[in-house]
Every structure is written in structure tokens, then in C-alpha cells.
C-alpha positions as CSV (number, residue, x, y, z in Angstrom):
1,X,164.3,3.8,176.0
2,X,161.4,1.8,174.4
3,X,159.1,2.8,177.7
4,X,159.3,6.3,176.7
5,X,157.5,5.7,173.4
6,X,154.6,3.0,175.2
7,X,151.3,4.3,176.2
8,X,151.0,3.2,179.9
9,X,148.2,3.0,182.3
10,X,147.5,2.8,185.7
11,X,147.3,4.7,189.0
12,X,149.2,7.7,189.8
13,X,152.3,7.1,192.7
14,X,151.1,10.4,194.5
15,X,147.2,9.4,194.8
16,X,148.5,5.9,196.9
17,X,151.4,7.8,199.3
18,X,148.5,10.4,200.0
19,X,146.2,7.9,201.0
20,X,149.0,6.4,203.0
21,X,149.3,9.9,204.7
22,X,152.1,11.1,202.9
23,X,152.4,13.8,200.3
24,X,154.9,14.9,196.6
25,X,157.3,15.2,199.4
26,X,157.5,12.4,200.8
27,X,160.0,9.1,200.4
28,X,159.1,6.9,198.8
29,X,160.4,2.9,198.2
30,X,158.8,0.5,195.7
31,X,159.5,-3.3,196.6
32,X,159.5,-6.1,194.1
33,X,158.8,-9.7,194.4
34,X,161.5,-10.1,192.8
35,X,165.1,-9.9,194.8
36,X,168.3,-9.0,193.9
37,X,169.6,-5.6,192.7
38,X,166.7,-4.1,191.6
39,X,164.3,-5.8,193.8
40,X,163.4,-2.1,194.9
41,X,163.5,1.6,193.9
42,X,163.3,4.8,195.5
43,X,160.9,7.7,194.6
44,X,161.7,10.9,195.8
45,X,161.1,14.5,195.4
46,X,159.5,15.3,191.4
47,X,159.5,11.6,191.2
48,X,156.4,11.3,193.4
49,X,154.3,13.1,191.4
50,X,155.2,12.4,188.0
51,X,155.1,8.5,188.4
52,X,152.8,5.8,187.7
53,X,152.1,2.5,189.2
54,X,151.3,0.8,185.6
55,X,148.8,-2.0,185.2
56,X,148.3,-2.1,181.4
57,X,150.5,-0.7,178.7
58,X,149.7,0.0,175.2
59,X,145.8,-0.7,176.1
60,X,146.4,-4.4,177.4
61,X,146.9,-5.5,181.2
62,X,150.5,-5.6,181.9
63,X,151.9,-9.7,180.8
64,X,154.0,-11.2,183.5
65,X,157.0,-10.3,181.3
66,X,156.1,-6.6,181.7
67,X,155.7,-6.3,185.4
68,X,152.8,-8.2,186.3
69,X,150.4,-7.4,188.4
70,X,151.9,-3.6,188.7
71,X,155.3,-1.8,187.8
72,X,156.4,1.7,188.3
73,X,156.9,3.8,185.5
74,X,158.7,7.0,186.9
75,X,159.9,9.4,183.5
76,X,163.0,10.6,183.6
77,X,164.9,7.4,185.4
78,X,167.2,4.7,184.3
79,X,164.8,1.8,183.2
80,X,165.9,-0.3,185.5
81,X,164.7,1.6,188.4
82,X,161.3,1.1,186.7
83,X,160.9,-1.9,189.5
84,X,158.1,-4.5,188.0
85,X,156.3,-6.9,189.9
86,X,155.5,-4.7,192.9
87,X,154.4,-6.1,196.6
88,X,154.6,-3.1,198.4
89,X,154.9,0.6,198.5
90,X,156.8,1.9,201.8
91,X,156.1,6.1,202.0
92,X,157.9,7.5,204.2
């Protein structure tokens, strides 16, 4: 999709669920303000380490639209499971 082809920025998923204690193996489960069907995603296995909790895309901090204040970006996914407008990151 269009993501693919965006430059994004921001800090890597596997840099916060080490400081949490975990490591690339671990479980991980992004949770949205928002509620509903995609109101969270789960990270997993070469997910962890190739995903990106995005705060700016194309050189500009991300716009409300976009994911505001932070938004995974995790290649190789369906977009949707790209959850925006994260609260909290759950490693397990």
C-alpha cells in the first residue's frame, strides 16, 4: 500500500520491549486509543525487530489523521494492523 512508498520515522519496536525486559522474541501487543476492531495489534516473531513505532512520516510529525502521537509501522502486514494512535505497548 501507500505506507510502503512513505519515509517514516521514529523509534524501533525492539529498542522499547528490550527496555521493558523483553527481547525479538517476545509478544508483543500494541493498544490504540482508539476501540473497536483494530484498537490493537499483535507483534510477534520477525515482526519485533523489523517494526517501527512512527512519530513523523515523510520528514513532518505524524498529523492526528496519521496516527497521532505514535503509530506502528510493521513491513510486511496488512495496513490495518499498522494500529495508530498508540497508549500502550504490552511485551510479553
Amino acid at each position: 500500500g501507500w505506507s510502503v512508498g512513505a519515509h517514516w520515522r521514529g523509534i524501533p519496536l525492539l529498542e522499547v520491549v528490550r527496555r521493558a525486559g523483553g527481547d525479538a522474541s517476545s509478544r508483543v501487543r500494541l493498544v490504540s486509543l482508539e476501540q473497536g476492531l483494530y484498537g490493537s495489534s499483535v507483534v510477534v516473531g520477525p515482526q519485533v525487530s523489523a517494526a517501527l513505532l512512527a512519530t513523523h512520516l515523510n520528514g513532518e510529525r505524524l498529523t492526528l489523521d496519521h496516527g497521532y502521537p505514535l503509530r506502528l509501522i510493521s513491513p510486511n502486514r496488512p495496513g490495518v494492523l499498522n494500529t495508530k494512535w498508540l497508549s500502550r505497548v504490552e511485551v510479553t
